[in-house]
FIPALO-240303 format. One record per residue (C-alpha): residue in three letters; chain; x, y negated, z negated. Coordinates in nm, 2 decimals. Example, Ala and Ser with C-alpha at 12.3 -4.5 7.8 and 13.67 -1.06 7.14 Angstrom:
FIPALO-240303
TORTI  aa ch      u      v      w
TORTI ala  A   1.23   0.45  -0.78
TORTI ser  A   1.37   0.11  -0.71
This chain:
FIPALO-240303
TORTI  aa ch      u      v      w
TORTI unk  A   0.32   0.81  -1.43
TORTI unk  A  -0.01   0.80  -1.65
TORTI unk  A  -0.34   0.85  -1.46
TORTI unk  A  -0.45   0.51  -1.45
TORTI unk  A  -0.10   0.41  -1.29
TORTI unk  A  -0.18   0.70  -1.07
TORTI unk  A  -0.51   0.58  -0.98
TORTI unk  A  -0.43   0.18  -0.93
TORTI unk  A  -0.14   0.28  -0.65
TORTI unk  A  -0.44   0.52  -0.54
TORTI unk  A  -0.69   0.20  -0.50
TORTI unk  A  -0.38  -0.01  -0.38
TORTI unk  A  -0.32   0.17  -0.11
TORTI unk  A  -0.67   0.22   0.01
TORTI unk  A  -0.74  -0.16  -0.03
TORTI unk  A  -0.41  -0.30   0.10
TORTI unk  A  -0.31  -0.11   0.44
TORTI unk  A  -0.64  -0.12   0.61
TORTI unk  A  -0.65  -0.50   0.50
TORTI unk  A  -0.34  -0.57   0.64
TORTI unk  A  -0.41  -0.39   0.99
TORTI unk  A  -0.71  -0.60   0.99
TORTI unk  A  -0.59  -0.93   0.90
TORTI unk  A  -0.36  -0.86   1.17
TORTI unk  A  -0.58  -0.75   1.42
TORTI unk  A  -0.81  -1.04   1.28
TORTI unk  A  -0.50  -1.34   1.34
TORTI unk  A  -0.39  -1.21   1.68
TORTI unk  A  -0.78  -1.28   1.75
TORTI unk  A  -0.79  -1.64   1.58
TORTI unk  A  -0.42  -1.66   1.74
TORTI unk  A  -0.53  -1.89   2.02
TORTI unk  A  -0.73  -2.13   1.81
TORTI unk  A  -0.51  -2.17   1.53
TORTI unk  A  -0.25  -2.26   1.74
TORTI unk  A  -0.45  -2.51   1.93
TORTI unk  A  -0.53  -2.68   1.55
TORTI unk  A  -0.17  -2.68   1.53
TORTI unk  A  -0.01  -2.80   1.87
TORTI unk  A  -0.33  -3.03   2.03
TORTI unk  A  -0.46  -3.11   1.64
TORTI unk  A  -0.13  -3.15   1.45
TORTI unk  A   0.07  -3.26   1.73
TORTI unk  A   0.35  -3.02   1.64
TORTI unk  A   0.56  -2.83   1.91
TORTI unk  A   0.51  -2.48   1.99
TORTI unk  A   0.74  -2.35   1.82
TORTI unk  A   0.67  -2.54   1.48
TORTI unk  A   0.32  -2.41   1.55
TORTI unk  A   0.43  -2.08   1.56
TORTI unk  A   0.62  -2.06   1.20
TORTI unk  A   0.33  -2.25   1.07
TORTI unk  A   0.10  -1.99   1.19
TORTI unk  A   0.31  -1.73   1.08
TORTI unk  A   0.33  -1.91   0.72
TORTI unk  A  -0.03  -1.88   0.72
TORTI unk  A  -0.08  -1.54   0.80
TORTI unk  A   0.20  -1.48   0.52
TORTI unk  A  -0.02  -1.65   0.24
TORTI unk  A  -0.34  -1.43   0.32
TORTI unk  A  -0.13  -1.16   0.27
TORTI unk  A   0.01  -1.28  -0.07
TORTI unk  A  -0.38  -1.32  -0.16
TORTI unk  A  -0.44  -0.93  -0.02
TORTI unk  A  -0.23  -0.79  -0.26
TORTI unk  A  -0.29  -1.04  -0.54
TORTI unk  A  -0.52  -0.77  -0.70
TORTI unk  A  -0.23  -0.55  -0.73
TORTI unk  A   0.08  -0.77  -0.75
TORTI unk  A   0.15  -1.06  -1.00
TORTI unk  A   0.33  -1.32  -0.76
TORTI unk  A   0.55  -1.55  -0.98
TORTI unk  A   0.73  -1.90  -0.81
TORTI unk  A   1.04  -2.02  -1.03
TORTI unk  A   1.17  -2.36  -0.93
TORTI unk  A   1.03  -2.43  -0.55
TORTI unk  A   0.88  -2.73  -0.66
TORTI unk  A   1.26  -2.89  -0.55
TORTI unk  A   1.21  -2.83  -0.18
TORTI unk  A   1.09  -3.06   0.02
TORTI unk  A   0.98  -3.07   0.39
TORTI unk  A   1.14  -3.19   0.64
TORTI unk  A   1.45  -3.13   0.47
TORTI unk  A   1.76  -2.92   0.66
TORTI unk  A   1.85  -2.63   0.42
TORTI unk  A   1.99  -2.24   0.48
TORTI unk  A   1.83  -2.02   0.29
TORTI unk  A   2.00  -1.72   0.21
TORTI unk  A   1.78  -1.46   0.02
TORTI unk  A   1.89  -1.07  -0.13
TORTI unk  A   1.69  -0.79   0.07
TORTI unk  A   1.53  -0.57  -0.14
TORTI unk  A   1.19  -0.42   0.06
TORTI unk  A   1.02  -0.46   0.45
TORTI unk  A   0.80  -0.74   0.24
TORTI unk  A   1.07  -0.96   0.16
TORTI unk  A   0.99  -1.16   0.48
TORTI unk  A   0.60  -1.16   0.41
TORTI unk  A   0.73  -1.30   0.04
TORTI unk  A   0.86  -1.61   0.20
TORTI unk  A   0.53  -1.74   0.25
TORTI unk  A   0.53  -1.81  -0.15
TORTI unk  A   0.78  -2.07  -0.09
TORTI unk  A   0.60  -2.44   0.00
TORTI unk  A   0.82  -2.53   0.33
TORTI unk  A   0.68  -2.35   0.67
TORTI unk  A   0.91  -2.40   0.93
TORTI unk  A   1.22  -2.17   0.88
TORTI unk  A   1.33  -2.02   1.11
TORTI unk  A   1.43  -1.67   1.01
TORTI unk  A   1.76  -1.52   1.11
TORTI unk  A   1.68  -1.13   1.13
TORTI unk  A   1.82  -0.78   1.32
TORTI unk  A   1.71  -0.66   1.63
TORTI unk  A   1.49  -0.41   1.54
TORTI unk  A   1.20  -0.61   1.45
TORTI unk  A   1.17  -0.74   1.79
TORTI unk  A   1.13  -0.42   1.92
TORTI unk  A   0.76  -0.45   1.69
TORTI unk  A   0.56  -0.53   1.99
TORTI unk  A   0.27  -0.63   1.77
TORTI unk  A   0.50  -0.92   1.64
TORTI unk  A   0.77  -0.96   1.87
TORTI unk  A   0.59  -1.25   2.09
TORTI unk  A   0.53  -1.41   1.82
TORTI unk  A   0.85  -1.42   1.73
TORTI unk  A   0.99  -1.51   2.01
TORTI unk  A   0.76  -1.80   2.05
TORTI unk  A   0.85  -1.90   1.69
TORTI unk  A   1.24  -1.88   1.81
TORTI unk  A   1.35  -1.67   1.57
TORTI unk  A   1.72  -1.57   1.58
TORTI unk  A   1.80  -1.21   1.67
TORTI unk  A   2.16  -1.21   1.50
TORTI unk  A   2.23  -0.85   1.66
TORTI unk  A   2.12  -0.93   2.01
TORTI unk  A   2.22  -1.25   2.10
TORTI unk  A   2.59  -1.39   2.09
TORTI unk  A   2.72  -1.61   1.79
TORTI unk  A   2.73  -1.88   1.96
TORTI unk  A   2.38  -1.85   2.06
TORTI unk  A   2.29  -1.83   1.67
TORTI unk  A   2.49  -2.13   1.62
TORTI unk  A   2.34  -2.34   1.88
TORTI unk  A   1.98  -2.25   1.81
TORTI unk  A   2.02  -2.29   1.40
TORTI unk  A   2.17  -2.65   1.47
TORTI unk  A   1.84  -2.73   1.68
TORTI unk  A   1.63  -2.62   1.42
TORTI unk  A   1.85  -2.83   1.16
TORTI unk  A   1.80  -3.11   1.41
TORTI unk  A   1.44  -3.11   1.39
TORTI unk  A   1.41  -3.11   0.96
TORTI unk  A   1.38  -2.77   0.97
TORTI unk  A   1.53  -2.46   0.79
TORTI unk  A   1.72  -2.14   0.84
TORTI unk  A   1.71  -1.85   0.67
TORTI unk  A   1.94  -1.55   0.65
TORTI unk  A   1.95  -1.20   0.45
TORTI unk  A   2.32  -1.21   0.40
TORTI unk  A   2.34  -0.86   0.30
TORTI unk  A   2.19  -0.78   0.64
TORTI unk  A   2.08  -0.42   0.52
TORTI unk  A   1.76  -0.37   0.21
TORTI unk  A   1.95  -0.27  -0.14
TORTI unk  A   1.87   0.09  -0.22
TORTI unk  A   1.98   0.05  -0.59
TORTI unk  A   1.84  -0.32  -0.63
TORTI unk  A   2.19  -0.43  -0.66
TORTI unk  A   2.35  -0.71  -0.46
TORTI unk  A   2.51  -0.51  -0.16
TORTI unk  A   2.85  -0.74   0.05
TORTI unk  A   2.77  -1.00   0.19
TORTI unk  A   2.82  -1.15   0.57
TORTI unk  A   2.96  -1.50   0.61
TORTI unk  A   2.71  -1.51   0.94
TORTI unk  A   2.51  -1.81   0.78
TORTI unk  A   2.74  -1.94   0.52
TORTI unk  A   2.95  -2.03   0.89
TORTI unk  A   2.64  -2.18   1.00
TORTI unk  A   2.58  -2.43   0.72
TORTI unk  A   2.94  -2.53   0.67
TORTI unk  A   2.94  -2.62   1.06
TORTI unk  A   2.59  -2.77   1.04
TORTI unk  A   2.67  -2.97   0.72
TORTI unk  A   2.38  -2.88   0.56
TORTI unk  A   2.34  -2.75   0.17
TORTI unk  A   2.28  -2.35   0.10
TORTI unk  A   2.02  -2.27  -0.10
TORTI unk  A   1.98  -1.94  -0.29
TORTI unk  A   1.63  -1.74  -0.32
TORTI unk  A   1.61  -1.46  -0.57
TORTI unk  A   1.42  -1.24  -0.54
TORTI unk  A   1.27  -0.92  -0.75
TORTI unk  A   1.02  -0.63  -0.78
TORTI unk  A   0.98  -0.58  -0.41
TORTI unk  A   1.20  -0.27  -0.44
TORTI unk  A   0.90  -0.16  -0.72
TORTI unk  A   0.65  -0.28  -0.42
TORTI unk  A   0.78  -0.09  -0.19
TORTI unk  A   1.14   0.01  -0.13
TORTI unk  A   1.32   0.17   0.13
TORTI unk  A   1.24   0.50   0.25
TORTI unk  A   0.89   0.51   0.04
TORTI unk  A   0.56   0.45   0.24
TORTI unk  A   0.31   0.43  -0.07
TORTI unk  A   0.23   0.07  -0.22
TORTI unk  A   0.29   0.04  -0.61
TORTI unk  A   0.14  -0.28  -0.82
TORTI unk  A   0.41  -0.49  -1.00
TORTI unk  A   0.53  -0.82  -1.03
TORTI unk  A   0.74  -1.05  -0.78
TORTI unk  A   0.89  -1.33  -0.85
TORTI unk  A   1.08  -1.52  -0.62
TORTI unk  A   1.35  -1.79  -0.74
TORTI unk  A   1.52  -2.08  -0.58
TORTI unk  A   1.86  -2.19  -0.71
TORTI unk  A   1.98  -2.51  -0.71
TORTI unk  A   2.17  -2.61  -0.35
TORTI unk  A   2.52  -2.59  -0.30
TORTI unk  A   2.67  -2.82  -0.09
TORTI unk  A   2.87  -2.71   0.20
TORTI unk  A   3.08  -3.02   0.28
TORTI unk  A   3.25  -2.89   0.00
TORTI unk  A   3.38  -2.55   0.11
TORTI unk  A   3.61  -2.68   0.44
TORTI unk  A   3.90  -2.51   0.58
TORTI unk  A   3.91  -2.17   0.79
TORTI unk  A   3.82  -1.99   0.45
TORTI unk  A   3.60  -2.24   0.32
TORTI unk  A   3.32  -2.03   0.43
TORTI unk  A   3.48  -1.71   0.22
TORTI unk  A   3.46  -1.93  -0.05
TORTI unk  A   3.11  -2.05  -0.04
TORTI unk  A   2.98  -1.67   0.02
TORTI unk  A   3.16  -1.57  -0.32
TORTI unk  A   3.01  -1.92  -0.51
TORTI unk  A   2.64  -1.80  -0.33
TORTI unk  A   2.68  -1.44  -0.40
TORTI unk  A   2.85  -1.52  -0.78
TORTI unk  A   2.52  -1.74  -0.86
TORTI unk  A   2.27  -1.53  -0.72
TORTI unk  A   2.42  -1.23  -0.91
TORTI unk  A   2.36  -1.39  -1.28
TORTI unk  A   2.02  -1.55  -1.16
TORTI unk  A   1.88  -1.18  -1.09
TORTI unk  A   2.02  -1.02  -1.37
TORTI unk  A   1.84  -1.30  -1.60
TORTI unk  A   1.58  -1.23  -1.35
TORTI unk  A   1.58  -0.82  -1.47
TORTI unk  A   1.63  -0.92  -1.81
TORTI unk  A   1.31  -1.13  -1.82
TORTI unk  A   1.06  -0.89  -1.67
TORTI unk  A   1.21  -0.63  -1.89
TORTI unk  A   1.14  -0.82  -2.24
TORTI unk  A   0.76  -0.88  -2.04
């Protein structure tokens, strides 16, 4: 590492953690109005309010660390609101889920462990958003609850590998959501994405300026993958496509 590399993850981390604790502290302050603006102004249910405050609170934080981080979108432009879609994403870093708030579509509903309910800074907020704890509550329960949100135009969204990549390589992944959509009938789209695990990967606590890009394949339609395996199938398909997208992905930023 040269000095100046040295001293930018020096400034990076002075300017980005205490930022982030205050915008925090700051948005559980606002909490209350913004979510009036949202459920008396907007006229949108709680829980919608919720993901859309959440959304919010994601894109300050993408404009914290713009100073350090080059955020790149590649094809989001195709999603729509108010359109039913799974995403399924690779987990690479903690801020994969504060990434998400580069996409344009607010209400998804994320599909995560347990553990981050156990954040108590975050974990009413959560539960008030109706996120889906996949490790505490039953499979049916996931089911029922990721049908409701498809019911109301909204989206899902699953780490399939369930655990962060410590080599940045796709790890196996859990036919959890690709069961979901096939039962739900709705299409699965992909989201690559990369340089989180430069960002900050597992097991490190300092901050390191990069570039993220996050990339959304084209949808692949469930209907197609019927039959007690048909979810098998559409896992491989998912996993086959997202493989070659993030190793263009690599070979891009490496030619940059």
């Amino acid at each position: 590492m040269t000095l100046m590399a040295g001293l930018m993850m020096i400034l990076m981390n002075l300017w980005c953690y205490p930022l982030m604790v205050l915008w925090t502290c700051v948005g559980i302050v606002l909490f209350p109005l913004i979510f009036g603006v949202g459920y008396y102004g907007l006229r949108m249910p709680p829980d919608r309010t919720m993901r859309w405050i959440i959304w919010l609170y994601g894109r300050v934080w993408l404009a914290l660390m713009s100073p350090f981080v080059r955020f790149r979108r590649e094809n989001l432009t195709q999603l729509k609101r108010g359109e039913p879609v799974l995403f399924v994403v690779n987990h690479l870093s903690f801020f994969d889920t504060y990434c998400m708030a580069l996409l344009p579509v607010y209400d998804i509903t994320f599909a995560v462990r347990s553990w981050p309910f156990r954040m108590f800074w975050y974990r009413q907020f959560m539960l008030l958003a109706r996120y889906l704890d996949v490790e505490g509550n039953s499979w049916d329960q996931v089911s029922c609850d990721s049908q409701k949100a498809f019911d109301q135009g909204g989206a899902v969204l699953f780490f399939p590998e369930g655990h962060r990549s410590r080599d940045g390589q796709l790890q196996r992944f859990y036919s959890g959501g690709f069961k979901v959509a096939i039962d739900a009938g709705v299409p699965v789209v992909p989201l690559c994405i990369q340089g989180t695990d430069e960002l900050l990967p597992p097991g490190r606590k300092s901050l390191r300026p990069c570039r993220v890009t996050l990339r959304a394949l084209d949808a692949v339609d469930s209907r197609q993958f019927a039959g007690e395996n048909g979810h098998v199938q559409l896992r491989k398909q998912v996993k086959q496509l997202m493989t070659e997208a993030l190793a263009d992905m690599r070979s891009h930023d490496a030619i940059n």
